[in-house]
Backbone bond lengths (Angstrom), bond angles and torsions (degrees), N, CA, C in turn:
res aa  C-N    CA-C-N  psi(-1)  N-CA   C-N-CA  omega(-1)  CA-C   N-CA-C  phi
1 X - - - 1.448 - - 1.524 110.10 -
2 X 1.178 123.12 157.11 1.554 131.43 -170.11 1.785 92.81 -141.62
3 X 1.255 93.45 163.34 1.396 121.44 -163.06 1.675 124.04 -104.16
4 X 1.374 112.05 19.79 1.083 145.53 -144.68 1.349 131.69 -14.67
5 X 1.222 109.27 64.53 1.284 145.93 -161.68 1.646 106.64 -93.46
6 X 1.273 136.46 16.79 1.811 133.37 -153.55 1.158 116.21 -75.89
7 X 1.413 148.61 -161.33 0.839 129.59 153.73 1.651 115.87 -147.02
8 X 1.703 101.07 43.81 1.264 126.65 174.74 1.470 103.47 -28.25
9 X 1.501 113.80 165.21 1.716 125.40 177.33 0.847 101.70 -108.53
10 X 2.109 105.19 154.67 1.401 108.52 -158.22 1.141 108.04 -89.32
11 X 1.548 135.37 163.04 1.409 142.39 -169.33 1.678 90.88 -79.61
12 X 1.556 103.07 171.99 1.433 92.36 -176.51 1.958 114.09 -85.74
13 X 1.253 88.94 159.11 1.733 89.36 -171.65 1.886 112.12 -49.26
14 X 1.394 112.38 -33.79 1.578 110.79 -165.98 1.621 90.06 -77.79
15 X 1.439 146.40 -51.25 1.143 137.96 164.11 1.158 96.37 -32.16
16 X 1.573 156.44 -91.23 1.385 125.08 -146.77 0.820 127.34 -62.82
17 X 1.448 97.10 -42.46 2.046 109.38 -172.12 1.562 109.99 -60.34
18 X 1.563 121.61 -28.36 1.609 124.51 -148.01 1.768 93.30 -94.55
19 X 1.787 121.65 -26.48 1.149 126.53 -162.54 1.284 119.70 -74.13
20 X 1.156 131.91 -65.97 1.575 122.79 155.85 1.418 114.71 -25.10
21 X 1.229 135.05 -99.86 1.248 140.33 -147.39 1.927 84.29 -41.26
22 X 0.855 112.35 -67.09 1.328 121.74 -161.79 1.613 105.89 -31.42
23 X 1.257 117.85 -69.34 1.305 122.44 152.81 0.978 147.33 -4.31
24 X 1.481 92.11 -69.15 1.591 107.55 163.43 1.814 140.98 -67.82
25 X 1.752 80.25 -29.34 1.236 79.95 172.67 1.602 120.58 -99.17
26 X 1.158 116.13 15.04 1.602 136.96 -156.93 1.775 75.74 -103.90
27 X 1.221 130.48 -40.01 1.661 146.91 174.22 1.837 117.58 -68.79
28 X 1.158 94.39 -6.71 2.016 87.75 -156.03 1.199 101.08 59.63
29 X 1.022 162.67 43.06 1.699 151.21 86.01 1.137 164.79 5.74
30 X 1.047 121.43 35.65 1.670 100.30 -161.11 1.427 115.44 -50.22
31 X 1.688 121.02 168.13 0.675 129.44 -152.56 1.750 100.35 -92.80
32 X 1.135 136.82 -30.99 1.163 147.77 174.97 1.712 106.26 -76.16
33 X 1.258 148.29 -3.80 1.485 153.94 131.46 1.851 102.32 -78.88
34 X 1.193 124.75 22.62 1.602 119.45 155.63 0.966 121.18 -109.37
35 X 1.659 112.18 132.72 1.674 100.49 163.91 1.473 115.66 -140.75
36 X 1.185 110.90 135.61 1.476 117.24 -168.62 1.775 104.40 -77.28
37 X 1.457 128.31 178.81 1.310 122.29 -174.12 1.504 77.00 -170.93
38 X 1.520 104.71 142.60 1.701 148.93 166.81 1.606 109.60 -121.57
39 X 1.149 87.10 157.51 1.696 104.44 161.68 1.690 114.33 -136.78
40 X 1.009 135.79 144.83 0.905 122.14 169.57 2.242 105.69 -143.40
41 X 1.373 104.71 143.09 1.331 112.46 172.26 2.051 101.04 110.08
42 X 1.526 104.40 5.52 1.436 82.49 172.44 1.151 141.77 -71.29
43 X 1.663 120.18 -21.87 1.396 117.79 148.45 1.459 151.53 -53.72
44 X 1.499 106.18 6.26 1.403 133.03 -152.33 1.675 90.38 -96.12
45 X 1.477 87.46 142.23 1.613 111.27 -179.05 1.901 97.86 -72.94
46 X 1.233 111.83 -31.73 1.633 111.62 -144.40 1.891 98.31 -145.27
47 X 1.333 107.39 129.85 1.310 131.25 176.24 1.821 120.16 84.30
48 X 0.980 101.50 -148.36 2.011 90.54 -162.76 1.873 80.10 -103.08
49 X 1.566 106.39 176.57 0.990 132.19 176.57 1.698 97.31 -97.83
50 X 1.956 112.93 151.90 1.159 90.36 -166.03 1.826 80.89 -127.08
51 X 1.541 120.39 -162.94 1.264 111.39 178.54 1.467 91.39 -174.86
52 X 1.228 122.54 161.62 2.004 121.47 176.29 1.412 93.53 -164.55
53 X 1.013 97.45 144.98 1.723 121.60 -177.95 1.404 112.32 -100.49
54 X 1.254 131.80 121.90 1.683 109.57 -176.58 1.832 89.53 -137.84
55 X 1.959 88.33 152.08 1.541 104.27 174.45 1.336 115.95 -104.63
56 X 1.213 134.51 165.90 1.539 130.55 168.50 1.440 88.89 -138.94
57 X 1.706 91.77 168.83 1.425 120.30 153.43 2.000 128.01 -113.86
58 X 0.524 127.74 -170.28 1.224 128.69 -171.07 1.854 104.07 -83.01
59 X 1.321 114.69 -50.25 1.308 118.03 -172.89 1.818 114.58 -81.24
60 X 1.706 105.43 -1.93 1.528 105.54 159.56 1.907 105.48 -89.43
61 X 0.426 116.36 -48.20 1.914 124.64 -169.08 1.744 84.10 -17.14
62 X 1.153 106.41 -93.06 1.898 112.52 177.60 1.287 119.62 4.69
63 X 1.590 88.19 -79.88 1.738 95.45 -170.07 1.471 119.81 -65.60
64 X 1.620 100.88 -33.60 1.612 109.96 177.33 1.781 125.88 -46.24
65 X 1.802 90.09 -39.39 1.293 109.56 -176.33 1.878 97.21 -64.91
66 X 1.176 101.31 -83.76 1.154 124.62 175.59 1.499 116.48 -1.80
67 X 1.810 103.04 -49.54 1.607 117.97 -179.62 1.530 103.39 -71.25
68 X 1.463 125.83 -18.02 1.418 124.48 -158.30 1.510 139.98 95.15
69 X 1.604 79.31 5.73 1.580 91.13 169.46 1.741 126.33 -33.05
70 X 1.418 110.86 120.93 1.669 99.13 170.72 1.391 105.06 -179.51
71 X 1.156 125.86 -171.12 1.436 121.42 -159.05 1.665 113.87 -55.04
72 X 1.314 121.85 142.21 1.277 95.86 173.16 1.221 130.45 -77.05
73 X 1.223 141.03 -21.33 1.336 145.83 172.56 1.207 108.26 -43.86
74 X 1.805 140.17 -32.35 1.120 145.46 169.38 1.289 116.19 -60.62
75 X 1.291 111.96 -32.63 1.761 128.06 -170.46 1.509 113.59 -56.50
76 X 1.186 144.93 163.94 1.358 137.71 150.98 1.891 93.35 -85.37
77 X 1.265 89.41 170.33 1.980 87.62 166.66 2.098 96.96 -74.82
78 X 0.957 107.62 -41.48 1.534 69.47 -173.16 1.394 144.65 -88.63
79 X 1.271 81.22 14.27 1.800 99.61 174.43 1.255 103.36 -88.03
80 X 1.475 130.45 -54.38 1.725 125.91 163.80 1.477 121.63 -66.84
81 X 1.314 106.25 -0.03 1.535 89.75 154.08 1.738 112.66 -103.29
82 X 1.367 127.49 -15.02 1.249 128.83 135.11 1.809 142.13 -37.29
83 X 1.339 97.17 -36.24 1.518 115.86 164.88 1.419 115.80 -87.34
84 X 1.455 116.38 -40.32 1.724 86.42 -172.22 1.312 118.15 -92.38
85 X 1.106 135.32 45.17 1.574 131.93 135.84 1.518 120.44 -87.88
86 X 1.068 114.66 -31.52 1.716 134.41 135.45 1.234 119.72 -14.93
87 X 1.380 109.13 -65.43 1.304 130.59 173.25 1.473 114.13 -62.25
88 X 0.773 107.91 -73.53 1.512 131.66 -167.01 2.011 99.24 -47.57
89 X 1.280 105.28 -36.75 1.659 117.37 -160.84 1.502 93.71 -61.42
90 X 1.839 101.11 -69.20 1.229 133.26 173.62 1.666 141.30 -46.76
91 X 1.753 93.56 -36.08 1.642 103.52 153.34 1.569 104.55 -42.93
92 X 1.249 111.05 147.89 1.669 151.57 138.79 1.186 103.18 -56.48
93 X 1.493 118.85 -79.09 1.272 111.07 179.65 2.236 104.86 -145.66
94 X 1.164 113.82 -178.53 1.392 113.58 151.74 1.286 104.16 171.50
95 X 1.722 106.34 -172.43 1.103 116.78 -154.97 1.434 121.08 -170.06
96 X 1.258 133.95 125.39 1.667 140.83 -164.77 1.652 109.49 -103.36
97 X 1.331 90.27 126.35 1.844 93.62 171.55 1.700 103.07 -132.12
98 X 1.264 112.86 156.34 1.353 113.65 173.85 1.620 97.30 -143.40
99 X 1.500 104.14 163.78 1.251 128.89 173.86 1.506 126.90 -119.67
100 X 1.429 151.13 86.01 1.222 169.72 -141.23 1.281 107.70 -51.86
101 X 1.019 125.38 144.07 1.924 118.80 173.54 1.524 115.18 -59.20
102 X 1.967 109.50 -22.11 1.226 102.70 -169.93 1.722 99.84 -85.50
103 X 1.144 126.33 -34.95 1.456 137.41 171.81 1.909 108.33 -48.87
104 X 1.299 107.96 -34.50 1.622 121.43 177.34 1.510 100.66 -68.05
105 X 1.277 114.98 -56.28 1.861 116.09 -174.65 1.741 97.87 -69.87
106 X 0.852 133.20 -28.58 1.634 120.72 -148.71 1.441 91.23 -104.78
107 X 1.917 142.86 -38.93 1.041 131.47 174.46 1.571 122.19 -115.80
108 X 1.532 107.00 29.88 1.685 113.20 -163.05 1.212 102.96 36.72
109 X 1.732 103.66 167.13 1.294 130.79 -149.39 1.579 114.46 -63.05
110 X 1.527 103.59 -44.69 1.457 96.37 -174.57 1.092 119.30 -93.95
111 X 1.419 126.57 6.32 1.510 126.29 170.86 1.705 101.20 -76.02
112 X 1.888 113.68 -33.14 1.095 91.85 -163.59 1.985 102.41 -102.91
113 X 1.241 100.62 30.97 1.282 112.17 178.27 0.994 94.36 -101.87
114 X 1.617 140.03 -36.36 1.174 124.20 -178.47 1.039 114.25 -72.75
115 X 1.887 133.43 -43.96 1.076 123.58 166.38 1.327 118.85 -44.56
116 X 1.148 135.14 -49.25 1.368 126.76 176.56 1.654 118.60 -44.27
117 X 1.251 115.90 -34.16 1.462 114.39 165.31 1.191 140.40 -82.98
118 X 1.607 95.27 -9.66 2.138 101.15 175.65 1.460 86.86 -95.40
119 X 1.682 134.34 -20.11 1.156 110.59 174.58 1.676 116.43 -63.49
120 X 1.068 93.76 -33.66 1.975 107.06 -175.36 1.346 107.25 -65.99
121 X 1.453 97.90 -43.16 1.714 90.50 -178.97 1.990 115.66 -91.59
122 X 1.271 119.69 8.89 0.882 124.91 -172.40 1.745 109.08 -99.38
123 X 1.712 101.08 -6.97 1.725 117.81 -170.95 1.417 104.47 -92.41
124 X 2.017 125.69 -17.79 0.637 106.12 -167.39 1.618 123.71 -93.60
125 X 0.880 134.37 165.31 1.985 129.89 -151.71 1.605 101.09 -73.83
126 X 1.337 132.05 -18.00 1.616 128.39 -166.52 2.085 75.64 -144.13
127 X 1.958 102.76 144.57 0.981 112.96 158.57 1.664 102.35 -67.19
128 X 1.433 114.85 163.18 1.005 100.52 176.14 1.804 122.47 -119.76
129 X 1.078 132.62 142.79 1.355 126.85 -150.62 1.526 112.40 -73.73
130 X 1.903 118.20 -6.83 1.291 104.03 171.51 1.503 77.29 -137.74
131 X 1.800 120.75 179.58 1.277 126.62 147.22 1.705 96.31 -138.74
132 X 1.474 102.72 128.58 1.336 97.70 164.48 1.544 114.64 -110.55
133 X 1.283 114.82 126.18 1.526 139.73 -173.32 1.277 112.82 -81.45
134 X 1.253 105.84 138.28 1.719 111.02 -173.19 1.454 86.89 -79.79
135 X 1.385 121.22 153.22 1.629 141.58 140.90 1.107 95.98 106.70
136 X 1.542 123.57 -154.27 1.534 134.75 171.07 1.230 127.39 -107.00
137 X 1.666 121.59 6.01 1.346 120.07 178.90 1.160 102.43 -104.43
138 X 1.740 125.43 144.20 1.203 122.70 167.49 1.622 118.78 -84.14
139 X 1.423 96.57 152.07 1.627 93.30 169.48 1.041 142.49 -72.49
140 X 1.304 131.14 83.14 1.352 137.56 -137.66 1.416 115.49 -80.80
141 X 1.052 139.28 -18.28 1.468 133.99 136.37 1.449 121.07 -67.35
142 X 1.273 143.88 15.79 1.307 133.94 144.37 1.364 113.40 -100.78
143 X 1.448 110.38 122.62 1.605 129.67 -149.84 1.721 84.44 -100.18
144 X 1.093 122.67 -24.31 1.937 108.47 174.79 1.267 104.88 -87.33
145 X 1.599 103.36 -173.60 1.348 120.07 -146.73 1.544 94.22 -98.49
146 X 1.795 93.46 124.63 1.748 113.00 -179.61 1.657 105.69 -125.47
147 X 1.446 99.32 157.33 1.839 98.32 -178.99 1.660 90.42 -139.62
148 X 1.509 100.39 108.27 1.771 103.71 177.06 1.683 105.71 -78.79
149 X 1.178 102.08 160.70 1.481 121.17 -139.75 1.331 91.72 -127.77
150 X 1.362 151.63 127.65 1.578 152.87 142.54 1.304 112.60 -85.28
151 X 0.972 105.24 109.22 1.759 143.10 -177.39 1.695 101.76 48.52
152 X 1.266 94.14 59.85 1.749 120.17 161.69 1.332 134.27 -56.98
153 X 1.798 99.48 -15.80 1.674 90.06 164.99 1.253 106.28 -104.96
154 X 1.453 135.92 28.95 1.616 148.37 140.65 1.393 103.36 -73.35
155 X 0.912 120.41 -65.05 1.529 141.52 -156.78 1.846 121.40 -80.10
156 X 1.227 120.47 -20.29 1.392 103.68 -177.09 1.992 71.02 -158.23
157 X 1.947 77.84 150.24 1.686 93.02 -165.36 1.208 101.13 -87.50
158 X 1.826 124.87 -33.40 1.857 105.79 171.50 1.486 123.13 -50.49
159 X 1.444 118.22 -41.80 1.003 115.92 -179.88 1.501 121.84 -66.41
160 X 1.756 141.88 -30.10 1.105 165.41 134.20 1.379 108.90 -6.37
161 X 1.701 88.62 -59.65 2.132 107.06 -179.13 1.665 84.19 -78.93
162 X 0.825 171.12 141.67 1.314 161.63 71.36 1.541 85.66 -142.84
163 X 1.149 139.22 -66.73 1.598 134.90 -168.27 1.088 100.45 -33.13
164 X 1.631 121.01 -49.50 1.687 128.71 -161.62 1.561 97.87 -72.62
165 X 0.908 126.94 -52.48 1.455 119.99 -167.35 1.084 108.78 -86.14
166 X 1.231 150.14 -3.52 1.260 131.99 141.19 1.558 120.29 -96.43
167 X 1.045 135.42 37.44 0.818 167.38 156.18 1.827 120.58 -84.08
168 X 1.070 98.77 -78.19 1.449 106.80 165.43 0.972 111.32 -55.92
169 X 1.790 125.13 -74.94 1.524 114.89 171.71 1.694 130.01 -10.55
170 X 1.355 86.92 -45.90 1.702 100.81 -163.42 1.473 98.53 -74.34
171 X 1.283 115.04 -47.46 1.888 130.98 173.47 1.610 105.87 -42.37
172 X 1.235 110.86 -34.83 1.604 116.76 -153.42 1.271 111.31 -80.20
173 X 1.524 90.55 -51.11 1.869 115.49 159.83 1.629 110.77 -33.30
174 X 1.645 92.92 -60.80 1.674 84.17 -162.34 1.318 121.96 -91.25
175 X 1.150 109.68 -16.55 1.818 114.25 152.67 1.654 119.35 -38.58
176 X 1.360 106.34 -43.90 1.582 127.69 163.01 1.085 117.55 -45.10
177 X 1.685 107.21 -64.62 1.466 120.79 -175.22 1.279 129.06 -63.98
178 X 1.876 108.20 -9.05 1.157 101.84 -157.99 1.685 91.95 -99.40
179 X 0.901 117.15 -5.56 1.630 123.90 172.49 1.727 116.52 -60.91
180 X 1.713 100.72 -54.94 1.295 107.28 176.49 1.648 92.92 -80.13
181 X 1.065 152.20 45.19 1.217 132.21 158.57 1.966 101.98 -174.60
182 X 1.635 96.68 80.50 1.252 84.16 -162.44 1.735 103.69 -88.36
183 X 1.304 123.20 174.68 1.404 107.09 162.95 1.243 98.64 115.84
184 X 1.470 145.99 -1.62 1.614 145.05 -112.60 1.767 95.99 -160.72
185 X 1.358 100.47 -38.62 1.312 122.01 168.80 1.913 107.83 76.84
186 X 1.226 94.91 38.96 1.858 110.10 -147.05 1.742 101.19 -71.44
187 X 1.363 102.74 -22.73 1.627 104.88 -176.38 1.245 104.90 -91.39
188 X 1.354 128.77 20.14 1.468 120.66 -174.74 1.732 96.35 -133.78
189 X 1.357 125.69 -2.98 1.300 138.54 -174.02 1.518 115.82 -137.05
190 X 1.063 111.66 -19.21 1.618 112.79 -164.34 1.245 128.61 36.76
191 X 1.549 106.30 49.65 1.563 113.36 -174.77 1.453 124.92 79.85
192 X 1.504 117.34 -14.69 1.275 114.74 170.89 1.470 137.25 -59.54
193 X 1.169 152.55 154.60 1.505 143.06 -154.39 1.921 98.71 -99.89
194 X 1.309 97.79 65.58 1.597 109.91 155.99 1.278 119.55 -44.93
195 X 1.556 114.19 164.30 1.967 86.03 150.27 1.343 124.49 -90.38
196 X 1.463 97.71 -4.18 1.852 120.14 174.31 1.903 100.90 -55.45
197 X 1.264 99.43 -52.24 1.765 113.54 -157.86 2.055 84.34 -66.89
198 X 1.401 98.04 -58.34 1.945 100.15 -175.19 1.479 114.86 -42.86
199 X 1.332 92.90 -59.38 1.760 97.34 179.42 1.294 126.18 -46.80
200 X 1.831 115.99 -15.58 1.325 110.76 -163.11 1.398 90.45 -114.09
201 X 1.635 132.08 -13.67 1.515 122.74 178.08 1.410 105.55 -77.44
202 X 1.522 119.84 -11.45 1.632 119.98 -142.70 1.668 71.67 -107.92
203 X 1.362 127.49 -21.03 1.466 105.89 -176.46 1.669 103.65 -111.59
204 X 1.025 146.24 -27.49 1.187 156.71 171.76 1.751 132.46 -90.47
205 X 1.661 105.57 -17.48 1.046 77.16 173.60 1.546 95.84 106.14
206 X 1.904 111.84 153.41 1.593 88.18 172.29 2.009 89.08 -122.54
207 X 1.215 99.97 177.33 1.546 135.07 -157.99 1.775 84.95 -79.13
208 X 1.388 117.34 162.13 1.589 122.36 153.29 1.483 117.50 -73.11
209 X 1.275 112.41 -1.97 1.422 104.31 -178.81 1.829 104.57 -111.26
210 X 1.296 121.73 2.53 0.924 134.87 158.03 1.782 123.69 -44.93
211 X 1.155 126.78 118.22 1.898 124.57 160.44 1.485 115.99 -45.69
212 X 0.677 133.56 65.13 1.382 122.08 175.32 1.571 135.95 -41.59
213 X 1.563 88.01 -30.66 1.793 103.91 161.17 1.564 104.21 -69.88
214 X 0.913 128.55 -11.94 1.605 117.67 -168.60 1.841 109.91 -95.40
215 X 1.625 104.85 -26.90 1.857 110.42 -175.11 1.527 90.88 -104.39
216 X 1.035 147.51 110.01 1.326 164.97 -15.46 1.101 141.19 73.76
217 X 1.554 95.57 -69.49 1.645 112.81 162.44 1.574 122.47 -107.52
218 X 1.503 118.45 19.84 1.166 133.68 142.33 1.881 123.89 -74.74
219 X 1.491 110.87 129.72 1.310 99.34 179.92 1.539 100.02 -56.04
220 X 1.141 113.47 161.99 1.362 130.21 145.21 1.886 128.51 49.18
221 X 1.626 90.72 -9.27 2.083 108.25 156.91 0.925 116.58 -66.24
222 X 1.348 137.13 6.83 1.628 115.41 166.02 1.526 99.08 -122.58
223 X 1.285 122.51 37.21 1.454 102.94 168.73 1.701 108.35 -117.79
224 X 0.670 109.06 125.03 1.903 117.69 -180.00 1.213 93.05 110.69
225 X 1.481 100.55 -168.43 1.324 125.85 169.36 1.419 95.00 -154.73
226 X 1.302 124.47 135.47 1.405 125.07 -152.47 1.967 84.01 -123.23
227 X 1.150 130.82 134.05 1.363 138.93 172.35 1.752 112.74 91.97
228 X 1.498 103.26 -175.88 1.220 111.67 -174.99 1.587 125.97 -57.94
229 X 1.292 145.01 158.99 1.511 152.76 172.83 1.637 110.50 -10.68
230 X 0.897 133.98 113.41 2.058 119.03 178.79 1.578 97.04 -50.64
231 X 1.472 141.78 6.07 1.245 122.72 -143.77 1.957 91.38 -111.08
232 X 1.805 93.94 -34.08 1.585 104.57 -168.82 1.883 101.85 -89.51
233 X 1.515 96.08 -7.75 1.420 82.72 176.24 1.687 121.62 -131.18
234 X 1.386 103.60 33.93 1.235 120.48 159.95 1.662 104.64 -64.10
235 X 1.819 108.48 142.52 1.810 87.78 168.10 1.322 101.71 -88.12
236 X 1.401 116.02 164.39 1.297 141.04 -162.35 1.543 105.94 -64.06
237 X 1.230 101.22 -65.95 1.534 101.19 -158.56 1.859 102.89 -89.42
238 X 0.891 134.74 -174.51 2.111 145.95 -116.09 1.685 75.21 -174.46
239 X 1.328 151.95 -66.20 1.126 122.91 -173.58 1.703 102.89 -155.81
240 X 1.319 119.09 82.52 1.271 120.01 173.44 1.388 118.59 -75.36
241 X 1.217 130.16 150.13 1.376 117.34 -171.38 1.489 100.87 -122.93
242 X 1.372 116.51 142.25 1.456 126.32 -144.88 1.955 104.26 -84.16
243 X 1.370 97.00 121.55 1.693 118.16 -166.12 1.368 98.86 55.48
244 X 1.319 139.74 61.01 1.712 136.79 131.78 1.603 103.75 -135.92
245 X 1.194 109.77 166.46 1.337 117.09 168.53 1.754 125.27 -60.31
246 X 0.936 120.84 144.05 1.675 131.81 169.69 1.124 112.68 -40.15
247 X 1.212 123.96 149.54 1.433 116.00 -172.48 2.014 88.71 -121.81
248 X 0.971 131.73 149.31 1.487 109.65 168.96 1.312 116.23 -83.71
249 X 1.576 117.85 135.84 1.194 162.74 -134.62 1.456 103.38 -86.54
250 X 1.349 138.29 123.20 1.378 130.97 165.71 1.695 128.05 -52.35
């Protein structure tokens, strides 16, 4: 597993900018009733899966491009932490949902990946009349009209802005987390199955916020539970959005 940190090249600017509208209106759509949705952190040994829904308008696409908008996995961290105030200015609207490590063991990954995205899309202020979904599976608990996307945070710029912001979110978290759980090396991996992250379950034990369905094929990480109740150290909020208040959670 890798930490998805790359620093892939950017698609060309008229591919992002031209893809939404296009979409949408290929939909009866406008482009301001679209919202793209990401997930990011589902391969991760450790913490919830996160996901954000983001809106545009027609007169952000430009500048967005322009800034370098594009998947985040391509990004370094400090270029997306450079972009999402960008983002954030320029959104229409959006919205953060996450899914808990204990929600990850009890309904596997992509059930609770999906929850993580009707939570995201459930934050935002108007349902929205399309959602286009990164990858090829649809979201099967959103009963309105969605158009899944293959490799969509290349390809259409809401979805791009949503990778980034949940992305960070998820970063922000575990920079946090790695305080209450030091030893894990979690701010230098973000939960991903390093051999840094292995070496420290194979000697310590894993955290309550740990997957436990996921270390398996680690010697000896799924036995204990090393720290306080999973109950006191779940994070609180389902989709906080990074420096504003919580919005409540679907």
């Amino acid at each position: 597993m890798t930490n998805g940190d790359g620093d892939g090249d950017a698609p060309p600017l008229e591919a992002l900018a031209g893809e939404d509208p296009q979409r949408g209106t290929a939909a009866g759509v406008a482009l301001t009733s679209l919202a793209g949705v990401d997930e990011v952190g589902r391969g991760c040994l450790f913490g919830p899966v996160f996901a954000a829904a983001c809106c545009l308008n027609a007169a952000a696409l430009p500048i967005l491009a322009a800034a370098g908008i594009q998947d985040s996995k391509a990004l370094k961290p400090a270029c997306r932490q450079r972009l999402l105030p960008v983002i954030l200015r320029l959104a229409t609207d959006w919205g953060l949902g996450q899914a808990s490590a204990r929600e990850i063991d009890q309904g596997g990954i992509r059930a609770a990946t999906e929850l993580a995205m009707v939570r995201a899309l459930q934050r935002l202020a108007k349902v929205p009349q399309l959602v286009l979904v990164d990858g090829k599976l649809k979201l099967r608990p959103w009963r309105n009209p969605q158009q899944t996307v293959v490799r969509g945070d290349q390809r259409c710029l809401t979805i791009a802005c949503a990778s980034i912001v949940a992305k960070q979110a998820r970063d922000d978290l575990l920079l946090r987390l790695d305080q209450r759980f030091p030893g894990y090396g979690l701010a230098a991996h973000k939960g991903y199955g390093t051999a840094q992250h292995q070496a420290a379950l194979q000697r310590l034990g894993p955290t309550p916020l740990h997957r436990l369905s996921f270390l398996g094929k680690i010697p000896g990480a799924a036995e204990g539970i090393r720290g306080t109740p999973r109950r006191s150290q779940e994070p609180r909020s389902q989709g906080a959005r990074p420096g504003s208040p919580a919005k409540a959670s679907g």
